[in-house]
Structure formats: C-alpha cells, structure tokens
TIBA-951472 format. One record per residue: chain; x, y, z of N, C-alpha, C, CB in turn. Coordinates in Angstrom, 1 decimal. Atoms other than C-alpha are relative to their C-alpha. Glycine has a CB too. Layout:
R,chain,n.X,n.Y,n.Z,ca.X,ca.Y,ca.Z,c.X,c.Y,c.Z,cb.X,cb.Y,cb.Z
R,A,X,Y,Z,X,Y,Z,X,Y,Z,X,Y,Z
...
! end
This chain:
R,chain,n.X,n.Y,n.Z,ca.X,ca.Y,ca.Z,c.X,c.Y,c.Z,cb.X,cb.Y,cb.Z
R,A,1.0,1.1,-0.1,107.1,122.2,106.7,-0.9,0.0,-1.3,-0.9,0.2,1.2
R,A,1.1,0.0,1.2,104.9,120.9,103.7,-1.4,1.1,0.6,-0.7,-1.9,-0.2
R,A,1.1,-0.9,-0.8,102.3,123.5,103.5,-1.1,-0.5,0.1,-0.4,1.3,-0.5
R,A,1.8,1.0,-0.1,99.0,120.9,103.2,0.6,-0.4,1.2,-0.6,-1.6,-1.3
R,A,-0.2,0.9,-1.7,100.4,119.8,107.0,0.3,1.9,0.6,2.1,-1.8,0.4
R,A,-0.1,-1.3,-1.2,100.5,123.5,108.5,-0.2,-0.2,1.1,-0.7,1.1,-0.1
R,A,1.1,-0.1,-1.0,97.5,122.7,110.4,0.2,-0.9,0.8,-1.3,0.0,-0.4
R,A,-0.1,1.9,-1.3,98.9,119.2,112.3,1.1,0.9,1.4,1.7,-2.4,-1.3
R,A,-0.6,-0.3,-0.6,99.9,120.0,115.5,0.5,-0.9,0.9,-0.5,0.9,0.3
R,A,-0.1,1.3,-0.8,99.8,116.4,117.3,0.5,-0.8,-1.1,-1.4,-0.6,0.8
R,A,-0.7,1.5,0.6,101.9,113.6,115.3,0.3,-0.9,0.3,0.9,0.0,-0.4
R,A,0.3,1.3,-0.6,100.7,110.3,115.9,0.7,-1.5,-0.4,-1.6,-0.1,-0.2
R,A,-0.5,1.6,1.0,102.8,106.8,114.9,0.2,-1.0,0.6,1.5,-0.1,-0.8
R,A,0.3,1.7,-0.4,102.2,103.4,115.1,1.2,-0.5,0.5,-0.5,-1.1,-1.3
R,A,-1.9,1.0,-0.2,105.8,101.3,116.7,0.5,-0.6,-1.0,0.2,-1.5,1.2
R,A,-0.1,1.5,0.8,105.9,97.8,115.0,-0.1,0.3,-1.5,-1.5,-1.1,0.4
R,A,-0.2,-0.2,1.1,107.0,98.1,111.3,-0.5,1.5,-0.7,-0.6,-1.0,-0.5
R,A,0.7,-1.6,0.7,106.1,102.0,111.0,1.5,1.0,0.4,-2.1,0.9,1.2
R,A,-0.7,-0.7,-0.8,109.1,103.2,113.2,1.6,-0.4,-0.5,-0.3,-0.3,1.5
R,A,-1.1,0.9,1.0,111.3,100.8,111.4,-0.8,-0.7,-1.0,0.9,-1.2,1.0
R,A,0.3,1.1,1.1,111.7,98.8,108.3,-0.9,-1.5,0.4,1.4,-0.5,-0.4
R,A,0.5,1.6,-0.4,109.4,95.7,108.2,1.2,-0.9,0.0,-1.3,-0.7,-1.1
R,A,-0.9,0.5,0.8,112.5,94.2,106.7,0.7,-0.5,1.4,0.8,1.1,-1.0
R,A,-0.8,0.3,-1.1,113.8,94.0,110.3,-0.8,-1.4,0.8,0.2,1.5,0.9
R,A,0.7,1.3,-0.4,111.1,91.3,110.8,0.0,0.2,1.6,0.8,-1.4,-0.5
R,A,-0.7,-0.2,-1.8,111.3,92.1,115.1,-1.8,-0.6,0.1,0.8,2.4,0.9
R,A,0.9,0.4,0.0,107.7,91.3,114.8,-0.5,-2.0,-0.3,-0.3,1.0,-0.9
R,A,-0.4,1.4,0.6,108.5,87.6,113.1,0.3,-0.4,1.5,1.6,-0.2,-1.3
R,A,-0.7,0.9,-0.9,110.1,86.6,116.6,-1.3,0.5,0.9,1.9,0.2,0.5
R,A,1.3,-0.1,-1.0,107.2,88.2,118.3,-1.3,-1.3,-0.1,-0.8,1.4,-0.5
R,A,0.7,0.8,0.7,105.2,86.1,116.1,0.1,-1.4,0.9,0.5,-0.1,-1.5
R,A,0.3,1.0,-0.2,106.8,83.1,117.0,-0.3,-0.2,1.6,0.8,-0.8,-0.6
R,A,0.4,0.0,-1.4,106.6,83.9,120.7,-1.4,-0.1,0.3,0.6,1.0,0.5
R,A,2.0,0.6,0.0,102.5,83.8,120.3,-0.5,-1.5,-0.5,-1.0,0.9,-1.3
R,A,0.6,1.1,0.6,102.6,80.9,118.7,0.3,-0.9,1.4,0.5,-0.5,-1.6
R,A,-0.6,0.7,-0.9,104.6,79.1,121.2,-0.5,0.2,1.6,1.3,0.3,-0.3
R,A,0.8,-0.2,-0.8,102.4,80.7,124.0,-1.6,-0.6,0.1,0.1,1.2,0.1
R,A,1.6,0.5,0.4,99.0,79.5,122.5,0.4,-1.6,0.1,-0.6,0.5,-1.9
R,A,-0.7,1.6,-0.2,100.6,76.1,122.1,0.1,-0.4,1.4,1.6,-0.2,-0.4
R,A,-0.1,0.4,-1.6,101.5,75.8,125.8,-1.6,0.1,0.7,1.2,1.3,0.8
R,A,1.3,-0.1,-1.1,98.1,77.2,126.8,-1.3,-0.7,-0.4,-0.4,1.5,0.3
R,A,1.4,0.5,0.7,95.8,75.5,124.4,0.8,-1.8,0.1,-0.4,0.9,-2.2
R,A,-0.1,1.4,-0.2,97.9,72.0,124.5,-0.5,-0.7,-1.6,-1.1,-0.5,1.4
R,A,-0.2,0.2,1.4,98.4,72.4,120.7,1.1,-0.5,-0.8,-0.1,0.9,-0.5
R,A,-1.3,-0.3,0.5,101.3,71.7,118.2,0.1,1.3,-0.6,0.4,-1.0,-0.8
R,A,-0.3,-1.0,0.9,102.6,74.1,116.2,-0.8,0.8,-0.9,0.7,-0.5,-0.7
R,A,0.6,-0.3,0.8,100.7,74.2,113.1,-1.4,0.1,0.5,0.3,-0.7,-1.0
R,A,1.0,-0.3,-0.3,97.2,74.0,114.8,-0.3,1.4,1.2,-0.4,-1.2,0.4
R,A,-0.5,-1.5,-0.8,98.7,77.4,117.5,-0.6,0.8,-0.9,1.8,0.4,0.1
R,A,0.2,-0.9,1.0,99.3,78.8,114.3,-1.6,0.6,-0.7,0.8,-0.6,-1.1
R,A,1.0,-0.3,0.7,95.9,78.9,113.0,-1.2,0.4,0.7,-0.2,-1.0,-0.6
R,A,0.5,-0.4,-1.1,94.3,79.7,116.2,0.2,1.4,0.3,0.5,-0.8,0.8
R,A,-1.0,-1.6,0.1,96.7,82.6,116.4,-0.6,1.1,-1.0,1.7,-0.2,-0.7
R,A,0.1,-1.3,1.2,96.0,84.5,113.5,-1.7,0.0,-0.4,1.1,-0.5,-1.7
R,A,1.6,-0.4,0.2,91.9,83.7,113.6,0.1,0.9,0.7,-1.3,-1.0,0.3
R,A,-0.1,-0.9,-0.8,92.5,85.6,116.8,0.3,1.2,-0.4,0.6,-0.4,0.8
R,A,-1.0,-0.9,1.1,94.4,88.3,114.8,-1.0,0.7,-0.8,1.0,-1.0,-1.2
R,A,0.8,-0.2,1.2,92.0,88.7,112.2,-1.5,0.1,0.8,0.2,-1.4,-1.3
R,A,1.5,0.3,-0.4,88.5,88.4,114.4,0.4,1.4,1.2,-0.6,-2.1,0.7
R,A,0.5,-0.8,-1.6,89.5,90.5,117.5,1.5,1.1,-0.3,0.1,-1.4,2.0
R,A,-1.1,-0.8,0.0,92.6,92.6,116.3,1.1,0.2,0.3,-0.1,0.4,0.3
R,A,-1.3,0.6,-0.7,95.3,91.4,118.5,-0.5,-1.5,0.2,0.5,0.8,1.5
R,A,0.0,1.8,-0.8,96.1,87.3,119.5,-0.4,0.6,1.4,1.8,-1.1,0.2
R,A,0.7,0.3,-1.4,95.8,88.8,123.0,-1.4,0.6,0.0,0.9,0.5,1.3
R,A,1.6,-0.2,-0.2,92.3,90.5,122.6,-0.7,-1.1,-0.2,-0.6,1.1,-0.8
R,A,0.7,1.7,-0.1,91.1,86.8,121.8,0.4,-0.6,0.8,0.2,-1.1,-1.1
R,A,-0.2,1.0,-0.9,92.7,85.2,124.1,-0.1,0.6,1.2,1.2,-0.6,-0.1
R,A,0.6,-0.3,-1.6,91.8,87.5,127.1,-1.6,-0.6,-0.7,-0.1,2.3,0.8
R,A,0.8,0.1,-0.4,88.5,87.3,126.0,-0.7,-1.7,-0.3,-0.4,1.1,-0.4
R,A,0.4,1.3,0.2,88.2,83.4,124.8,0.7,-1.1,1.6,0.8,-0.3,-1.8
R,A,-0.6,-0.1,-0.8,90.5,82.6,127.7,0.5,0.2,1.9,0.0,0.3,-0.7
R,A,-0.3,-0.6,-1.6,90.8,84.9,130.3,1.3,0.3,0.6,-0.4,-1.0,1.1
R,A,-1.4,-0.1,-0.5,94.6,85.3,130.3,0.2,1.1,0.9,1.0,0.2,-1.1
R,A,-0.5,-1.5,-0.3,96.8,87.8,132.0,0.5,0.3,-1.1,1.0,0.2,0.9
R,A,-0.6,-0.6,1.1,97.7,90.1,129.6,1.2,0.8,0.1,-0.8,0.7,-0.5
R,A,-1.4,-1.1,-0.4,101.0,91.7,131.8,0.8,-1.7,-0.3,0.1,1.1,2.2
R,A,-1.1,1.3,-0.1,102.0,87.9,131.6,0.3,-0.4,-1.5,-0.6,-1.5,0.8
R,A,-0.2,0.3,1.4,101.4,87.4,128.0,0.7,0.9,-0.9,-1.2,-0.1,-0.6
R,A,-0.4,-1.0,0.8,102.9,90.3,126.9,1.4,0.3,0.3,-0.9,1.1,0.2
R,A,-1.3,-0.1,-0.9,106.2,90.0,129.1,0.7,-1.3,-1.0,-0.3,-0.3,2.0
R,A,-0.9,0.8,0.7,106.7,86.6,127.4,0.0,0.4,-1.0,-0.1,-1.3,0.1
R,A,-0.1,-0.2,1.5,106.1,87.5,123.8,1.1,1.0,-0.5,-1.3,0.6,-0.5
R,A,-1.5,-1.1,0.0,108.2,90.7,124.2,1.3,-0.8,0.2,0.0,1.3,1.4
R,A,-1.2,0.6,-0.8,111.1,88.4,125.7,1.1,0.0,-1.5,-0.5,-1.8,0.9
R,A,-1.0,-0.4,1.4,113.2,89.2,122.1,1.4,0.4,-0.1,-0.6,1.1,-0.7
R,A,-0.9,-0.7,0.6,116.3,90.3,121.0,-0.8,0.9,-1.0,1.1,-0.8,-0.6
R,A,0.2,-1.1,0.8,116.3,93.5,119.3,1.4,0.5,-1.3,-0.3,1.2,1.2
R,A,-0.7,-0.2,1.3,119.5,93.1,117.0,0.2,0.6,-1.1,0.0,-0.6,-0.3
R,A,0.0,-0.3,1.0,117.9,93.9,114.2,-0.2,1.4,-0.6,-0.7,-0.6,-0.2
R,A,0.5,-1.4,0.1,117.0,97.4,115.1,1.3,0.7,0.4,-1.3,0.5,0.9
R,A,-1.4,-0.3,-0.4,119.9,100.1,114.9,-0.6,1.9,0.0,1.5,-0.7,-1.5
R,A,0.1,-1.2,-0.3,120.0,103.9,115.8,-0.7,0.6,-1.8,1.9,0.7,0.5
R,A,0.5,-0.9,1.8,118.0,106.6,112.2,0.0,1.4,0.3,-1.8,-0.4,-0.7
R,A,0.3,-1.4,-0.1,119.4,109.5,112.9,-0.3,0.9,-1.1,1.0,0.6,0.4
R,A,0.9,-0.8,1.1,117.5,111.0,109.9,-1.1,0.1,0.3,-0.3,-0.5,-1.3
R,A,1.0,0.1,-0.5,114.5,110.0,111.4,-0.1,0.9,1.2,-0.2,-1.2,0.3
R,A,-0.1,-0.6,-1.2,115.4,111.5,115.0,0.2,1.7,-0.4,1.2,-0.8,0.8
R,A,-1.0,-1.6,0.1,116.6,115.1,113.5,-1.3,0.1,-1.0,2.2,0.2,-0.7
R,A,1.2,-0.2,0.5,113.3,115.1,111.3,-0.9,0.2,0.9,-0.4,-0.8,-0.7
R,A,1.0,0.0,-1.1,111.2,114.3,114.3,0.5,1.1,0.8,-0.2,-1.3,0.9
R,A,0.1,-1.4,-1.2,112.8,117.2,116.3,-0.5,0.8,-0.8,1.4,0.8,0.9
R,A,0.3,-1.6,1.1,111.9,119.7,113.1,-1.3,0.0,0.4,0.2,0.1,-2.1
R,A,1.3,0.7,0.7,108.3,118.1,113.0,-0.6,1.8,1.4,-0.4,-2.5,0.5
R,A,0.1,-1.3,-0.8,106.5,121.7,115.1,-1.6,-0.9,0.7,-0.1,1.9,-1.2
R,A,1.1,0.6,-1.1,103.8,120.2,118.3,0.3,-1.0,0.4,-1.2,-0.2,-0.2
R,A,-0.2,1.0,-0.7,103.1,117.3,119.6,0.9,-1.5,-0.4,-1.3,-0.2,0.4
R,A,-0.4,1.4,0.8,104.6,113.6,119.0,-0.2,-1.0,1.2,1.8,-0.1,-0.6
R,A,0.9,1.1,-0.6,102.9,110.3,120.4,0.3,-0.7,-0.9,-1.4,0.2,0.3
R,A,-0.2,1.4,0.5,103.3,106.9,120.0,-1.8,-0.7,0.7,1.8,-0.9,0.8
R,A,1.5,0.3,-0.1,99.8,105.0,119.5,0.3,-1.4,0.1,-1.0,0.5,-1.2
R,A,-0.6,1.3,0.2,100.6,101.0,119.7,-0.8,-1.3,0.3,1.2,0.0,0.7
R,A,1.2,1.2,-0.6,98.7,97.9,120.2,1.0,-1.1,0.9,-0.9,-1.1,-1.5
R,A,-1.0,0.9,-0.8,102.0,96.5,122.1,-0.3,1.2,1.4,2.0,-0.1,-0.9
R,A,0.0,-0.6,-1.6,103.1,97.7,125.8,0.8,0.9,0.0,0.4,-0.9,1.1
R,A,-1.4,-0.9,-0.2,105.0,100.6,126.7,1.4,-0.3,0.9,-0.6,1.3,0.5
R,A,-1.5,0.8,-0.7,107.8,98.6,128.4,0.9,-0.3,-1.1,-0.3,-1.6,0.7
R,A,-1.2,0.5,1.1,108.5,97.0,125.2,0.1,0.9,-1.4,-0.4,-1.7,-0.6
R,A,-0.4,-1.5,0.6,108.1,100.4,123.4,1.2,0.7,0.2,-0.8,0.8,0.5
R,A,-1.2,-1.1,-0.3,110.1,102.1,125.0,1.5,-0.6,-0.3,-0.1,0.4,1.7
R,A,-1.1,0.6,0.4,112.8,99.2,124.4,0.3,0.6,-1.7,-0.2,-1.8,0.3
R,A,-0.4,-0.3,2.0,112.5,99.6,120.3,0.4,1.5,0.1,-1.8,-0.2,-1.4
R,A,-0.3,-1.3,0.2,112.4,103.4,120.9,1.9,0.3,0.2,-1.1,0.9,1.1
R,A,-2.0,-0.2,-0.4,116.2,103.2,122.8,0.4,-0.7,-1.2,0.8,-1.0,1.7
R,A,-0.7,0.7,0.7,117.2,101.0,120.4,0.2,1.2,-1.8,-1.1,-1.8,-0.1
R,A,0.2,-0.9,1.3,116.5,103.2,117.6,0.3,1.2,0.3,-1.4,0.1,-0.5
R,A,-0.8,-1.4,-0.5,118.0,106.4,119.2,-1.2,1.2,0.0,1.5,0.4,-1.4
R,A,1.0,-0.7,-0.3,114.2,107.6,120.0,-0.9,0.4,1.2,-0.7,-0.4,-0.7
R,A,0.3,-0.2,-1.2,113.8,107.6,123.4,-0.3,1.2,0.6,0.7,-0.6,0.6
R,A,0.5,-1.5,-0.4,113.6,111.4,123.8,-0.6,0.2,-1.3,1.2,1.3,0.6
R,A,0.7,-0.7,1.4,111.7,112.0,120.4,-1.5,0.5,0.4,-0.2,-1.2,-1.5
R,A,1.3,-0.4,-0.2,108.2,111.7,122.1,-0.6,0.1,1.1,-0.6,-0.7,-0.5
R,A,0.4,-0.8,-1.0,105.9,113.2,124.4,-0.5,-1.1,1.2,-1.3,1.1,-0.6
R,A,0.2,1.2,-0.5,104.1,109.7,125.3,-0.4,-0.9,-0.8,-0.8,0.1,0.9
R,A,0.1,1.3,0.5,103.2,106.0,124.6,-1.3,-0.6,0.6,1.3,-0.8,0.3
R,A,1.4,0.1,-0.2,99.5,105.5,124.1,0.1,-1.8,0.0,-1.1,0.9,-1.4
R,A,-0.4,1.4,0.0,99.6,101.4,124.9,-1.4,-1.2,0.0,1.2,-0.2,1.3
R,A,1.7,1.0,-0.4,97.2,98.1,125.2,-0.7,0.5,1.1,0.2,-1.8,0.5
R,A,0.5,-0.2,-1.8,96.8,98.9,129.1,-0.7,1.4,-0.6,1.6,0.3,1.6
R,A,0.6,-1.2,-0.1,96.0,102.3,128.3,-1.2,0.1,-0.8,0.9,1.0,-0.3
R,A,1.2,0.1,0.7,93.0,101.5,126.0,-0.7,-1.1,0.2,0.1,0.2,-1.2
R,A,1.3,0.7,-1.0,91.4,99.2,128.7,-0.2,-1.4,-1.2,-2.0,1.3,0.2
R,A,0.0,1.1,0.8,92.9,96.3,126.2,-1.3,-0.6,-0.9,0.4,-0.9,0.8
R,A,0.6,0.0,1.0,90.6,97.2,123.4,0.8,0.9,-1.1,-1.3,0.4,0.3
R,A,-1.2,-0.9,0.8,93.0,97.7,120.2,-0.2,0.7,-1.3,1.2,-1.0,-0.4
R,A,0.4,-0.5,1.6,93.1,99.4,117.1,-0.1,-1.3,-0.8,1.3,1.0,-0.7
R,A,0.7,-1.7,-0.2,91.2,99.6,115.3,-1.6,-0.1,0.7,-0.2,0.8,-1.9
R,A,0.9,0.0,-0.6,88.6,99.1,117.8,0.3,1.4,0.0,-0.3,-0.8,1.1
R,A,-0.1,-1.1,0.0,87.0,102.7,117.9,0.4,0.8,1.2,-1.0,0.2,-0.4
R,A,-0.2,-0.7,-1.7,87.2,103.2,121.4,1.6,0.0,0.5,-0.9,-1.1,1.3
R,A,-0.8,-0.4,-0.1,90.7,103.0,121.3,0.5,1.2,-0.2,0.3,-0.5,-0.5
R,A,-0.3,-1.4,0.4,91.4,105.9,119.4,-1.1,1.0,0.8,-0.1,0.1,-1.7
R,A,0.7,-0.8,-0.9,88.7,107.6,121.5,0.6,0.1,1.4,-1.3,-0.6,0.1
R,A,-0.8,0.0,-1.3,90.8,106.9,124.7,1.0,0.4,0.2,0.2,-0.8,0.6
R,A,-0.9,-0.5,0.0,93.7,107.9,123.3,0.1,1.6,-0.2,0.6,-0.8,-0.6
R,A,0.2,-1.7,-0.6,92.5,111.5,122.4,-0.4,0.5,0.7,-0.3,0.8,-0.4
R,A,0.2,-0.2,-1.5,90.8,111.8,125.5,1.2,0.4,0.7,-0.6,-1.2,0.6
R,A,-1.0,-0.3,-0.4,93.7,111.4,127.1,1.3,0.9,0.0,0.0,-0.6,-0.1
R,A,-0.8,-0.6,0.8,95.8,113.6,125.3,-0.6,0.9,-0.2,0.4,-0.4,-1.0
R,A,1.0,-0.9,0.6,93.1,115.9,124.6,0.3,0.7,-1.4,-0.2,1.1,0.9
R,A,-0.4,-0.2,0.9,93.8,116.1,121.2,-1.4,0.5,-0.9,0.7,-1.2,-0.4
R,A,1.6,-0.4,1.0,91.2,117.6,118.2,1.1,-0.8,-1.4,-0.7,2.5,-0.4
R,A,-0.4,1.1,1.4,91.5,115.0,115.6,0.1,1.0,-1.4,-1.7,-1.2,-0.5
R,A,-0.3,-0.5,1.5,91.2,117.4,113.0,1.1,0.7,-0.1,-0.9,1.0,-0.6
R,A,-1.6,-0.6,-0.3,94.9,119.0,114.0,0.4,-1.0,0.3,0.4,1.0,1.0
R,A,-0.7,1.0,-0.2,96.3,115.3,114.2,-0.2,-0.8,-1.4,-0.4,-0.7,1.3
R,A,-0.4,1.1,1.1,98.0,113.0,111.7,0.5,-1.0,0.9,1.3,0.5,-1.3
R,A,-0.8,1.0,-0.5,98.9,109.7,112.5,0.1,-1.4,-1.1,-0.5,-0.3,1.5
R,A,-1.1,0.8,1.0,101.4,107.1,110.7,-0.5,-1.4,0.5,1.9,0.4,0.2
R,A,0.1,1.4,0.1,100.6,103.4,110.1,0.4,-1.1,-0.9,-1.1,-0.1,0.0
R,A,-0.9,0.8,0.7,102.0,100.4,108.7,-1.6,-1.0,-0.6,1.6,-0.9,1.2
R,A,1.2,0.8,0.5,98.3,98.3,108.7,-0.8,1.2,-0.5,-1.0,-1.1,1.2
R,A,0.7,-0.8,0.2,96.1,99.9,107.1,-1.5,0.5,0.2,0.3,-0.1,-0.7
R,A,1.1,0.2,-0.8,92.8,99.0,108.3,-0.3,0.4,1.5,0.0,-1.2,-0.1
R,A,-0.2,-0.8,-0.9,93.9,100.8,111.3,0.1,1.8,-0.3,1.2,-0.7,0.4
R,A,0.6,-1.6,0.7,93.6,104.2,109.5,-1.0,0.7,-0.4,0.3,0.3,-0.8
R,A,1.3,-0.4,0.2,90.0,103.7,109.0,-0.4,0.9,1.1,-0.8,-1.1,-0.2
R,A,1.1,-0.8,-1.0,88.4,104.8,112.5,1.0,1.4,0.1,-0.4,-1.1,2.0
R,A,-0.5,-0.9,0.0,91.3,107.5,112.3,-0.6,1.3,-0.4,0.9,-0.2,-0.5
R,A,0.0,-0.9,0.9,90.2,109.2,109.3,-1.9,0.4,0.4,0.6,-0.8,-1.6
R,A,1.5,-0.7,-0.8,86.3,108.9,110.8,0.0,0.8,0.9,-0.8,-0.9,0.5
R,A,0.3,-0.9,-0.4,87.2,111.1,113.6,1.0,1.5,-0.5,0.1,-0.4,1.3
R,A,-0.6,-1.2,0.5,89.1,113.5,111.5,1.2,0.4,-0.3,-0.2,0.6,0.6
R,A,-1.4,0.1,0.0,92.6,112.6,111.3,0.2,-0.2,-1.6,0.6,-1.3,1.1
R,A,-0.6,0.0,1.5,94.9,112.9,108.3,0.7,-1.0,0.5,0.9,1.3,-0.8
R,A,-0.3,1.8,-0.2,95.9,109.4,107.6,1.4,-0.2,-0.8,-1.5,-1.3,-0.9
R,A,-1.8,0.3,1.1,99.8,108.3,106.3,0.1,-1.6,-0.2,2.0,0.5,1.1
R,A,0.0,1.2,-0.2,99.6,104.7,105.5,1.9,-0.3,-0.4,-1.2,-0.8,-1.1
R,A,-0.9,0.1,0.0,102.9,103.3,105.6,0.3,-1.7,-0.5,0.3,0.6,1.2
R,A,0.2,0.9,1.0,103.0,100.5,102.8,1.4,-0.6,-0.1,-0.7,0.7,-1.3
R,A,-1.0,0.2,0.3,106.3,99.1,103.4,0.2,-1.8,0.5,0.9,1.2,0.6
R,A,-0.1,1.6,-0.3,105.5,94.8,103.0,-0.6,-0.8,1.5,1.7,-0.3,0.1
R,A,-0.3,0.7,-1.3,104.9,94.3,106.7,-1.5,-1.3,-0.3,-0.2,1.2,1.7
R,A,0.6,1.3,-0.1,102.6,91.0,107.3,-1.8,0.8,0.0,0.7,-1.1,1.6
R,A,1.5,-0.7,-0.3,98.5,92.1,106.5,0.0,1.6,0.0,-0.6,-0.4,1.7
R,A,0.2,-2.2,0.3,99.6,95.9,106.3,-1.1,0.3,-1.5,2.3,1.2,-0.6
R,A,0.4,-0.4,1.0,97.6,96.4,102.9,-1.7,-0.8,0.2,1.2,-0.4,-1.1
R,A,0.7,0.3,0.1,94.8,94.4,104.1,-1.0,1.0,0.3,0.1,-1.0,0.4
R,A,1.5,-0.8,-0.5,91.2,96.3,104.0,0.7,1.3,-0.8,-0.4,0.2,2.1
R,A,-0.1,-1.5,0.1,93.1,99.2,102.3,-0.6,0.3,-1.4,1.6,0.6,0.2
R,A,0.9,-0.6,0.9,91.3,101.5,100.7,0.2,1.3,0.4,-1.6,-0.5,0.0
R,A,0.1,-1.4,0.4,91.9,105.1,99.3,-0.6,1.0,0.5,-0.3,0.1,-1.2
R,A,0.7,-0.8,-0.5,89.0,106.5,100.9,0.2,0.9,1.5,-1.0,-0.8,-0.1
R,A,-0.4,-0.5,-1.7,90.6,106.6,104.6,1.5,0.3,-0.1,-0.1,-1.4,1.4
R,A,-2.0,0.0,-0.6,94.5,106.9,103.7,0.2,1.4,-1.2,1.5,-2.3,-0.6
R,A,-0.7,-0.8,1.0,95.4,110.5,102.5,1.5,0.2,-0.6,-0.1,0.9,0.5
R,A,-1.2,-0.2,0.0,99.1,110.1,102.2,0.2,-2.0,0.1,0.6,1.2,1.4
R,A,-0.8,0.7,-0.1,100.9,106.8,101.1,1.4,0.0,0.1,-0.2,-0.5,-0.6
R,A,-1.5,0.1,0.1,104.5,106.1,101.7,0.8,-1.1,0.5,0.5,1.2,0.7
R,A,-0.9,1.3,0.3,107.3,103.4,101.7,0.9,-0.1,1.1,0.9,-0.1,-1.3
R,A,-1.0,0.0,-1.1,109.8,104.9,104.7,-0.3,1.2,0.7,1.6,-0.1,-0.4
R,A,0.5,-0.4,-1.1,108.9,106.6,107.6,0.7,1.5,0.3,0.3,-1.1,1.0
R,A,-1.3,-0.5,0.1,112.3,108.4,107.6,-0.1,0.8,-1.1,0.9,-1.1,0.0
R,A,-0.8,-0.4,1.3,113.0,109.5,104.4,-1.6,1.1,-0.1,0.5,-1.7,-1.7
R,A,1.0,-0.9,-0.5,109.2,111.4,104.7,-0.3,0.9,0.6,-0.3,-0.3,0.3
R,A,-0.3,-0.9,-1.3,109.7,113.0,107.5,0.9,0.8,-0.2,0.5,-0.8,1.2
R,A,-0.8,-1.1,1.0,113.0,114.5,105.6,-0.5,0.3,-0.9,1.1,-0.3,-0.5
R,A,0.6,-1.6,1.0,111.1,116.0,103.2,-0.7,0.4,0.2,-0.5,0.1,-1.3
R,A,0.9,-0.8,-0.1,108.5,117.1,104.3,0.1,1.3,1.3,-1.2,-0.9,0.0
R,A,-0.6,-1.0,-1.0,110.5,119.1,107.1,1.0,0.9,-0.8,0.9,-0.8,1.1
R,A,-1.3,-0.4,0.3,112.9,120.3,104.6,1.4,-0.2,-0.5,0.1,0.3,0.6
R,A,-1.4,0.7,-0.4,115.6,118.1,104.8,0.6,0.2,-1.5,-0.1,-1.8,0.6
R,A,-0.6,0.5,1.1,118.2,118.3,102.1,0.9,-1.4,-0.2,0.7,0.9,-0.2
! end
C-alpha cells in the first residue's frame, strides 16, 4: 500500500463516472430520461426541460432535489423512470476488482443515485461483491452531496472517523464538505459533465484520470 494512505481504513467512491469511464456516457441517457420527465411534468418542450433541469442541477444538487422540493414529486417514481437504461456501455474491470480486494478495511459506495440502480452498474462491472454497502438518495433523507448533512448521515451510519476515510469523486465540488470533516479527497478528473466545476486545490489531495489504473498502483500492482 502507498505509505501516505496507511492510515485509511474506510474507502469511500462516488458510482456515476468515478466507477467507470465518463466516456461510457451511461449518465447521457440518464440525462435524457430527466429531461423527458420534466417535460411530461412541467408541460414543456424539450429545450425549455432542458433548462429547467440543469438550474435544478446547479441550485439544489440533484434535478430531483428541485423537483421534490419545487414540486413535490415521488422520488421512488422519478428515479425508477430515469434509471429505466440500458447498461451496454459498461463491461466487467478486472483490474479494478482485484485492486479493490488488496485495498486493506472498509469499501462503500456514497452516490446521489439509488441503490437499485447501483447495484445494477456494480453487476455490470463485475463489482457486486467488492463492497461493504451503498450509501444512497433514500438513505440521506434525499438531501445530496454536497449538502453537508449528507456526508454526516452517511458516517453516522457507518460509524466512520473521517480522518481514517478517503473517498473518490468524479465532481469535484463534492469533495469540498469531505475534506471539511476530515477526509482525504481523490478527485477523479476524467471529462465527465461539471466534474471540474468549483474545483479547487484546497479540498482535493489527490488528482487522477482512472479509477482503476490508481487503485493498481497504489496497491502494488505490477
């Protein structure tokens, strides 16, 4: 193990473009599945969804944290249709999976999606036994990263000490309230849509490009 990570004993990563390549776009069809739900429920076209969508996005963290609270949706209904995807694009990393068994304590998935449709990307990706659990929207009383109280509910739950936890991200503005309770921060800078927005040096100790290839070196891997 790298010796500056001795001390991590909980290893925390984001799903959506951190677990895989953004490149796989699986988020893109999510995308358009919000748009195409806002449309139906707002009695929009297209391009006025869109712009609706992504204030939501940008003001409250997730489209559905605006739209429960502008709204009032269900959020087991909104989240059932958006998920409703093919997963094509995602294919087994056994580099990734045989790193994550070296990795020594805990392993958690932190996510602002559901653990239904977690757990789908995880099978798909040959990660379904890699981790301990799947910290999800429901489980943080659908307040998301990086609302603070997220990450407060998720180590609660877990009883974690932030200062013996790292956890992996693809946005980066989601690594801030991390690194305020004590976490070593990995930003994971590989294109995805707004990942670079808000970032700043001050909260992200560790940059890197693949998730995978990381994870083999710093375990060892030859």
């Amino acid at each position: 193990m790298h010796a500056a990570l001795d001390h991590i004993d909980a290893w925390i990563f984001d799903l959506d473009n951190t677990l895989y390549p953004a490149s796989a776009d699986l988020f893109g069809l999510i995308d358009q599945r919000m748009g195409l739900y806002v449309q139906r429920l707002l009695g929009l076209d297209a391009d006025e969804a869109r712009i609706v969508q992504k204030r939501m996005f940008r003001e409250h963290g997730t489209t559905l944290s605006g739209l429960m609270q502008d709204h009032a949706i269900d959020p087991h209904e909104f989240l059932a249709f958006v998920h409703d995807i093919e997963m094509d694009a995602l294919a087994e990393d056994r580099r990734m999976v045989e790193a994550l068994a070296k990795l020594p304590g805990r392993k958690l998935i932190f996510t602002n999606g559901d653990a239904t449709y977690a757990g789908r990307v995880l099978e798909r990706l040959g990660l379904s036994k890699s981790f301990e659990a799947i910290h999800d929207i429901h489980a943080c009383a659908y307040q998301p990263k990086p609302h603070v109280a997220s990450y407060e509910s998720m180590v609660a739950s877990f009883k974690i000490d932030p200062t013996t936890a790292l956890f992996v991200e693809d946005m980066a503005r989601n690594l801030k309230p991390a690194k305020a309770i004590g976490m070593t921060t990995v930003w994971v800078n590989n294109g995805s849509e707004l990942g670079n927005h808000e970032a700043d040096t001050s909260f992200i100790d560790y940059e890197i490009q693949d998730v995978g290839l990381w994870l083999h070196e710093i375990t060892g891997g030859q």
